[in-house]
N, C-alpha and C positions, 0 to 999 in steps of 0.2 A: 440393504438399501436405506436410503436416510433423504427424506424431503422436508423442506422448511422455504417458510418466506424472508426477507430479510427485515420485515418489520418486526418479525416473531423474535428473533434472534437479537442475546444481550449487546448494547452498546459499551464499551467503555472510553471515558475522554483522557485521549494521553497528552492534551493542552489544551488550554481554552478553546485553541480553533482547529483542532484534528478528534476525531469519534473512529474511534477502529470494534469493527467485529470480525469476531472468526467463524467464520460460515462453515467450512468444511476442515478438518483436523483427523487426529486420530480417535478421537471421541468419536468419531461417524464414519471410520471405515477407515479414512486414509492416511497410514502409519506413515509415510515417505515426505508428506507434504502438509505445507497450510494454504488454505485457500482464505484470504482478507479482505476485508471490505473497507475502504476508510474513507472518508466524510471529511473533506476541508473547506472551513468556511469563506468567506472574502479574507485575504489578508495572510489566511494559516499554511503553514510549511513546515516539510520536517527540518532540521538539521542539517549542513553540509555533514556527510559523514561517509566512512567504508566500512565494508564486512568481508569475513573468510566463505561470505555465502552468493550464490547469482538470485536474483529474483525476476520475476515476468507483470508486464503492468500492463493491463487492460482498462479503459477509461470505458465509463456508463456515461459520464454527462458532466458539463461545464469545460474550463478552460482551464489549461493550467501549463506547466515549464517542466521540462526535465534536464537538470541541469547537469550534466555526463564527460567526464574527463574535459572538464576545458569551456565545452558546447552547449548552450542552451537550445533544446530543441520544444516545440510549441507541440501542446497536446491537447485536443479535442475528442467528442465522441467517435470511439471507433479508434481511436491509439491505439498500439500496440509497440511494447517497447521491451527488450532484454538487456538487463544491466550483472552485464558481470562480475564476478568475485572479484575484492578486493580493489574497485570500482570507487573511487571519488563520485558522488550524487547526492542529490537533490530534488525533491519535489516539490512544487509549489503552488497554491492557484493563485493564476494568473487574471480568472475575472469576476465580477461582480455578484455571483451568484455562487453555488456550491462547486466543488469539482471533487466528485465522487470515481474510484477508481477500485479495481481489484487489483489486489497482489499477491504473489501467489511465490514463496516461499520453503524450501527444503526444512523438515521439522525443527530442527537446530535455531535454522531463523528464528523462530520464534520461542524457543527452551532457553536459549541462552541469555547470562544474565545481560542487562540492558536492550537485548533485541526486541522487547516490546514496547519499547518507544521509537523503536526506527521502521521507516518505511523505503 
């Protein structure tokens, strides 16, 4: 069993305006997955980019874009969103204040090299 807060848990900034933690991994039990937390300020975005990997996005709070084969689709608290492998995407915030999200990632996602700059 493995309990923590998320202010307990280390931040790292992968740009000025994105802060990702890893909340749950193989360090706390779960060998198959990463559970992420990432912090984007007014302004901050990942990358247009794709992976050999699918991820799941859950939105905590603020506004933001997910920008998905083509489609920009608007995400508020309470999104939920699956973006599949090899997926053209985008994350963005979209408003004035934070937009804080969970992602949630097969291990790989996050071992491989440069996958810890993408979200």
């Amino acid at each position: 069993m493995y309990v923590a807060h998320r202010s307990t848990i280390a931040e790292k900034k992968i740009s000025p305006l994105v802060t990702k933690q890893i909340l749950i991994s193989g360090e706390e039990g779960w060998d198959d997955h990463v559970m992420r937390l990432f912090t984007l300020e007014a302004g901050g975005a990942a990358p247009r980019h794709s992976h050999p990997w699918p991820h799941i996005i859950y939105v905590l709070e603020g506004e933001g874009n997910l920008f998905f084969e083509g489609k920009d689709h608007s995400l508020t608290s309470g999104s939920v969103a699956y973006v599949d492998a090899e997926s053209d995407h985008q994350i963005a915030n979209r408003g004035e204040g934070r937009f804080v999200f969970i992602c949630i990632v097969p291990e790989r996602g996050e071992q491989e090299r440069g996958a810890a700059h993408h979200i």
